[in-house]
C-alpha positions, 0 to 999 in steps of 0.5 A, a space after each residue: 269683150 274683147 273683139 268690142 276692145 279691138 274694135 273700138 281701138 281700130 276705129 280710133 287709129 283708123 280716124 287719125 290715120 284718115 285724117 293724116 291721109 286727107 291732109 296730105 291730100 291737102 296739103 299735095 292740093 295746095 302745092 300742085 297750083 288747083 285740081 280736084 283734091 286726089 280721090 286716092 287719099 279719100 278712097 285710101 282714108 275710107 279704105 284703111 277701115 276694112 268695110 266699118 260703114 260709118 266712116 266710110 259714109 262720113 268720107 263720101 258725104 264730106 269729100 264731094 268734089 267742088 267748083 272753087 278750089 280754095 272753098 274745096 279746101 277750106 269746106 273739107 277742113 272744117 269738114 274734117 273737123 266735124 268728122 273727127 268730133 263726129 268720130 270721137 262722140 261715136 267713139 265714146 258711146 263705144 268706150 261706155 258700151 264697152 264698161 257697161 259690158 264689163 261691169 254686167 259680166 263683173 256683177 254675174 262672176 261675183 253673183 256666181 262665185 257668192 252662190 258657190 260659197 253658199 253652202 249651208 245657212 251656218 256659212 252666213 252668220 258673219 259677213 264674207 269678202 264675196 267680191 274679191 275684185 270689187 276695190 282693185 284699182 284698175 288704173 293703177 294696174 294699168 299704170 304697172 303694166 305701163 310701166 313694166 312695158 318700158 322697163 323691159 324695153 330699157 333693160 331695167 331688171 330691178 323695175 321689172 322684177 319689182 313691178 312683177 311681184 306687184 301685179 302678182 300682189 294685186 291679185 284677187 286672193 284665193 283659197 287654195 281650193 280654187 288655185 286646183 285645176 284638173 288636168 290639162 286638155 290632150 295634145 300631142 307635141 309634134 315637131 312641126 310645133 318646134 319651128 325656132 328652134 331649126 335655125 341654126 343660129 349662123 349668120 353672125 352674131 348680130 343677126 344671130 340676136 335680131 332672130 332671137 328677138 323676132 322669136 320672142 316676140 311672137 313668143 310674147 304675142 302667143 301667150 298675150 293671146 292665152 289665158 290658160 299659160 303653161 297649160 296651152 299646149 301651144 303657149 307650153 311647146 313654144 316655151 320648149 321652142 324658144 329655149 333651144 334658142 337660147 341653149 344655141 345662142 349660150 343665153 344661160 339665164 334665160 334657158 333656165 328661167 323658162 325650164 324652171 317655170 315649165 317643168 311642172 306641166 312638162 311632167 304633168 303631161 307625160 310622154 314626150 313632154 317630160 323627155 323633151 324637158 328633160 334632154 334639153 335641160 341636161 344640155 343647158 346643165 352641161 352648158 352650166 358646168 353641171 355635169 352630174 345633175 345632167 347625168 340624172 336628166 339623162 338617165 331619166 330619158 334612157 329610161 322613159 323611152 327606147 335606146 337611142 344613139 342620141 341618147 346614148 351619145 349624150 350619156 356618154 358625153 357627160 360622163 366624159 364630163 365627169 372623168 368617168 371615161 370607161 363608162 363614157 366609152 361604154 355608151 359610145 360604143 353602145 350607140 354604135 351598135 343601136 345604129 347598126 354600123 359595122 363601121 364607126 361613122 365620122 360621128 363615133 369617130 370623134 366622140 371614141 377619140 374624144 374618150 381615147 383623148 381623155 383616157 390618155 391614149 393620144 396616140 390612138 386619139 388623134 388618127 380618129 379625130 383628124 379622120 372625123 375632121 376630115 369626113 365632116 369638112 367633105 360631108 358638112 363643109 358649111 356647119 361652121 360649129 361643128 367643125 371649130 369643135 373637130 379643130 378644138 379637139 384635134 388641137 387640144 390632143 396635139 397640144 397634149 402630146 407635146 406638138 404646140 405649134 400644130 395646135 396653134 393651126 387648129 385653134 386658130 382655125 376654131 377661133 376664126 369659125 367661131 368669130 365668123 358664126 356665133 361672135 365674140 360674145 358667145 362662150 364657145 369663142 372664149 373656149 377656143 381663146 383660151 385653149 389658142 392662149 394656152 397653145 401658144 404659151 407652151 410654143 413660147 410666143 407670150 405675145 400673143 398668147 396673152 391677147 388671146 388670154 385677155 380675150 378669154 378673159 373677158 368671155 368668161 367674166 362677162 357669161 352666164 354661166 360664171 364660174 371662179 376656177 377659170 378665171 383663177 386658173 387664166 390669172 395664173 397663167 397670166 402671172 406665173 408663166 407670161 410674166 414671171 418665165 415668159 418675161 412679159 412686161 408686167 405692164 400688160 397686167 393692166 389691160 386685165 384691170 377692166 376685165 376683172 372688174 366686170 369679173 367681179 361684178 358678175 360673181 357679186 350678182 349671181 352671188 358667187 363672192 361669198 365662199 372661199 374659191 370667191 376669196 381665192 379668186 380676189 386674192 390673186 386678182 388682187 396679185 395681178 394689180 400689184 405687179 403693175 403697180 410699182 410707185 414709179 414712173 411720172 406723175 399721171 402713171 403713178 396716180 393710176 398705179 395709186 389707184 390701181 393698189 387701192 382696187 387691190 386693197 378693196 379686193 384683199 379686204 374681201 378676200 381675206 375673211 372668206 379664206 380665214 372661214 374656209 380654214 377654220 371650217 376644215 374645208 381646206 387649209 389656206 393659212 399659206 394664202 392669209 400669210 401672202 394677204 398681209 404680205 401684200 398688204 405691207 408691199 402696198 403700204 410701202 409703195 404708198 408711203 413712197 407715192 406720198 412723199 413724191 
């Protein structure tokens, strides 16, 4: 049915396409002053066919060549036109061959599925809904589909969502008998099943997401091509593929829209289908700040399959993550001795310094990591990545030990990698920002500590992964020891208007505005747009600093209820902050008064 389908579909364009070739043909004829008309556009207008016969026989009796140009033209036009009629009759008679066979395999699915239900004459006494397909309108589901195809091309989540939840509605209904399917058939995951995901992911943020898009594209068309979904062992391994994809490129959401819908056939299969799901979800919760649900990931790998450094590194990495250093110091060192090194390599150079690094001991820390710089810039001098991480935690122990201006150095130079190779977008730019804006406040250069800040900013209110603390922790900064110890001028408060806009937008959408570190977050936000909004200056700068307080009013008026909740369950005592809200809503009431009367 299908092949008729395709067929059918590839004999239209074909006509339309022949009938463009032709005209050009005409219309070069016409221009060039007489001649035959060129034999290339005719061969071309009945080769495009492939070898479909009736078309490339109409092309041979209408285009014979002729004495009289002008009758040549004017025959092969109205020849032309005959062909298309002809093409169109033969057309239609396909089209009503193509539903007569729908309908016969339609009458024989529901003759099937009504001898099933037969199971006994006492079945039989009230009427039953057999033909569960009889009455879906297939016009309007094909309108959905439509649509649903220019609501993804336009980014119109809402329509999409909504359109899916219809289609999915249309459904013939079925019992839950019929939903049980049996296992799914062998296959083998091989890596040479894993091809996207070997892109590294390096060449700039712009052609980093034309890759991305060409791979979801021929993600698309695999499992147009599937009927059976996640239980194509192809359709399964390049939903596996792809999200490695989006774990490089930091497309949070999308990860886990594909790791949440695959889980299930994942662990249906077993080895190695449930440890690759779980090592790589582990990765996108470490992404999401989710250390101790990737700890759980990991230890189900460490117990499903034979130690491995891998594994053992990653275990280690996440309890770094979670503060529990010896333990994370214990895993390193065992994927050290799995490996069979005498020698530490550069690699578990960095992560036993990394582990020194958090446990305190700088002094030891930093000789391992600058080592580990060192051996990947001569071994690895290309992988951009890794290197801004070496340069991060290299900066980042320097700048703990007190030495701010040699870790200004090394973030600058992770900030540049970082731009060079994944972009501006990408959260890891944003982590080097922020450590960049940090380096510098403690070297005392407010200036450009804040550019960086303001960068940081905006990364963290614009990613998937959002989370409040960060942004509360740069306003902090951005108030308290740029403006108030640094003396930058409050002024500069203002180019985190916008920021904090998208901040906030994002916390509504992922519905992060509703408990008390959302209220915490509003109240302080609500702080910096007051420091840049005094009732003065001259009438344009005072009707922006007017709109400025009301933006914080709004803030305030949603902050206050979640803290007073936050108190008044014992979750914390945050009556200091209530206080501060109507304090501040007297400066406001005062600077408005005196906007008023200006």
């Amino acid at each position: 049915m299908r092949q008729l389908r395709l067929m059918m579909l590839r004999w239209k364009w074909t006509a339309y396409l022949s009938a463009m070739l032709l005209l050009a043909g005409l219309q070069q004829h016409g221009s060039s002053g007489g001649g035959a008309v060129p034999w290339a556009f005719a061969r071309a207008a009945s080769g495009f066919t492939n070898g479909l016969r009736p078309w490339t026989r109409l092309s041979e009796h209408f285009l014979k060549p002729s004495g009289n140009s002008c009758g040549l033209r004017l025959t092969a036009e109205r020849q032309l036109l005959r062909t298309t009629e002809y093409f169109d009759i033969a057309f239609n008679c396909l089209r009503a061959a193509a539903a007569d066979q729908l309908r016969l395999k339609q009458r024989m699915r529901h003759a099937m599925h009504a001898q099933s239900l037969e199971l006994s004459p006492v079945h039989t006494e009230f009427p039953r809904a057999l033909e569960r397909r009889a009455n879906i309108d297939e016009e309007a589901v094909e309108t959905a589909c439509a649509s649903l195809a220019v609501a993804v091309l336009k980014g119109n989540v809402e329509q999409v969502e909504a359109l899916t939840v219809v289609l999915r509605t249309m459904m013939p209904p079925q019992e839950g008998s019929q939903k049980i399917r049996g296992p799914p058939p062998e296959a083998v995951l091989e890596k040479s099943d894993l091809v996207w995901s070997e892109s590294d992911f390096l060449s700039g943020p712009q052609e980093n997401l034309r890759t991305l898009q060409r791979y979801e594209a021929e993600y698309a068309r695999r499992v147009s091509y599937s009927e059976d979904g996640f239980r194509d062992p192809k359709v399964l391994s390049g939903a596996l593929d792809l999200a490695v994809c989006y774990l490089k490129n930091y497309a949070s959401d999308k990860a886990d829209a594909l790791f949440t819908a695959t889980k299930p056939y994942c662990l249906q299969r077993g080895l190695p289908w449930d440890v690759k799901w779980f090592q790589d979800c582990a990765t996108l919760r470490c992404k999401q700040q989710r250390a101790e649900e990737a700890a759980v990931y990991l230890e189900e790998v460490a117990k499903r399959t034979p130690p491995h450094p891998a594994t053992l590194i990653n275990l280690g990495t996440v309890y770094n993550m979670m503060r529990q250093h010896d333990k994370a110091e214990g895993y390193f060192e065992a994927a050290r001795q799995v490996k069979g090194q005498g020698e530490p390599d550069k690699e578990d150079l960095w992560y036993m310094g990394i582990t020194k690094q958090h446990m305190g001991i700088y002094e030891e820390a930093l000789p391992m990591l600058l080592k580990a710089l060192e051996g990947y810039e001569r071994e690895e001098p290309d992988d951009h990545v890794t290197l801004a991480k070496l340069h991060g935690t290299c900066g980042t122990c320097l700048d703990l030990m007190g030495r701010a201006d040699e870790a200004v150095q090394h973030f600058t130079s992770q900030r540049v990698l970082y731009g060079q190779s994944v972009g501006a977008d990408s959260p890891l730019y944003g982590s080097s920002c922020e450590s960049l804006a940090r380096a510098l406040l403690h070297a005392k250069r407010y200036s450009e500590s804040f550019d960086r800040l303001e960068e940081a900013f905006l990364n963290h209110a614009q990613k998937d992964a959002l989370h409040p603390t960060p942004l509360f922790e740069l306003l902090g900064l951005a108030l308290y020891d740029m403006v108030d110890e640094g003396g930058l001028d409050p002024a500069e408060l203002t180019r985190l208007e916008a920021p904090m806009e998208v901040a906030v937008k994002n916390m509504v959408y992922r519905g992060l505005d509703q408990d008390g570190n959302a209220g915490v977050v509003f109240e302080r936000m609500a702080q910096v747009l007051i420091r840049c909004s005094m009732a003065q200056g001259d009438e344009v700068q005072q009707q922006d600093a007017h709109r400025r307080r009301q933006l914080a009013r709004s803030l305030l008026g949603r902050a206050a209820p979640l803290i007073e909740k936050t108190t008044e369950s014992g979750e914390a005592d945050l009556a200091n902050m209530s206080a501060l809200i109507d304090l501040e809503l007297q400066v406001m009431d005062a600077k408005d008064a005196m906007y008023r009367k200006a």
